[in-house]
N, C-alpha and C positions, 0 to 999 in steps of 0.2 A: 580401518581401511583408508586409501587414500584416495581425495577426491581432488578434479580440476574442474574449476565451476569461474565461469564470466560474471564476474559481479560488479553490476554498474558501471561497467566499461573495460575494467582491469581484469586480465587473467590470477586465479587464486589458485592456491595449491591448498590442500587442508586434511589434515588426519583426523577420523572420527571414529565412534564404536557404532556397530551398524546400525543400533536402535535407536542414534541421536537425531534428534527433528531436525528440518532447517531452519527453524526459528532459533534453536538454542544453537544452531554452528552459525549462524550468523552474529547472533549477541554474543556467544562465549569466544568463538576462536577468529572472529572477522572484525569483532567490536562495532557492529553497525547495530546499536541502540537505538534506532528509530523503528526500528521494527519490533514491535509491545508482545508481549505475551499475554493475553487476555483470558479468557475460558480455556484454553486448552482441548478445545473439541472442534474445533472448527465452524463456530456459533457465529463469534462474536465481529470477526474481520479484522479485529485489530493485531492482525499478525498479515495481513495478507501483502503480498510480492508480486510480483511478476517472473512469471518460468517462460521461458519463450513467449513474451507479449501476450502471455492470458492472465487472469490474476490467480492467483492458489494460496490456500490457509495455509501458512508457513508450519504453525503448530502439530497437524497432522500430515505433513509431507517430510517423511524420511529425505535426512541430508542427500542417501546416495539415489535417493531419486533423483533427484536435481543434477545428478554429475553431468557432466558433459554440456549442459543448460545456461542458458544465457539469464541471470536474475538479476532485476531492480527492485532493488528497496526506497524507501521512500527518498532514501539521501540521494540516491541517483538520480532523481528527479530536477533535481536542485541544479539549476544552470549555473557556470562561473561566476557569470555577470549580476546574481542576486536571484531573486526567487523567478517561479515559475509563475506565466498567469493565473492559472489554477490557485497557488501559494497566497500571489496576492492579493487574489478575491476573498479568500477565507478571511486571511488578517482586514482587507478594507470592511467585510461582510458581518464582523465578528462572529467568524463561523465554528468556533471553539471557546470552549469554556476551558474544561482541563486538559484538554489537546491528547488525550490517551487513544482514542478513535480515528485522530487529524490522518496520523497516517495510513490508515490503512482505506479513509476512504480516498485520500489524495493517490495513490496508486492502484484501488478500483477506478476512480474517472482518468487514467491516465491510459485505461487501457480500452476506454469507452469513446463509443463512437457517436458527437453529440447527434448528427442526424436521426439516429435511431433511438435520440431520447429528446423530441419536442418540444413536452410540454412536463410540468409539474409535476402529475403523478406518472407519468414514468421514467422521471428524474427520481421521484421518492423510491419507485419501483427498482431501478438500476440498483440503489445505494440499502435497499431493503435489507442487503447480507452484514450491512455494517451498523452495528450499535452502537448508538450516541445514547447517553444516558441524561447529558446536561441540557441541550439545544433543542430540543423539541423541531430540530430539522429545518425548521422555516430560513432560520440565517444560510444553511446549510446550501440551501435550493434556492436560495438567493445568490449565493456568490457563485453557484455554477451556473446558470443563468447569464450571470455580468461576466464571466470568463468565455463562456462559450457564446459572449457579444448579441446577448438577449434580455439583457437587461438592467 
């Protein structure tokens, strides 16, 4: 089937078999490799997007769901001009270890609204859907903090 999908800014054309995820049309036929394949169930987050400025498991979201959709991947995040605030907090915060998690939580707080996350634990709360296995979080909820000018 053929899909037209807004991906990080660019209009995409793309041929898929119906049963193809969007994670695997974005890595196989779009080549946008920031976006992980992790559990394959929609656990882990480290597959997660943006479909119309909400975030969604890319793993469990059929390609032709998404037709017609506006999606960001972690690379569309990425300003010309060098990283995002968000970006840079992580690298000053060392908010990664193997960085297999980076994006998927960088494009869950991209679609987060810091008003409605305070303080700590419901910064941890926010980010709950995304597994960090290496960080034990604290760098994590530090550099979002310092980006969203709290600390």
């Amino acid at each position: 089937m053929k899909l037209e999908l807004l991906v990080n800014g660019a209009r995409r054309h793309v041929e898929v078999e119906p049963r193809m995820t969007l994670v695997d049309c974005l890595r196989e036929r779009l080549d946008l490799t920031g976006v992980h394949t992790g559990c394959e169930h929609g656990i882990c987050g480290a597959c997660t997007v943006l479909i119309d400025g909400e975030p969604a498991r890319s793993c469990i979201t059929l390609a032709a769901q998404a037709s017609g959709s506006e999606v960001v991947t972690v690379e569309g995040l990425t300003p010309d001009d060098g990283l995002s605030d968000m970006q840079r907090a992580f690298h000053e915060h060392h908010a990664l270890q193997c960085g297999f998690c980076t994006a998927g939580l960088l494009v869950t707080l991209e679609a987060a609204d810091p008003a409605e996350h305070p303080d700590d634990d419901s910064i941890r709360e926010l980010l709950s859907g995304n597994i960090c296995r290496c960080t034990g979080y604290d760098h994590i909820v530090a550099a979002v903090r310092a980006a969203w000018g709290r600390g």
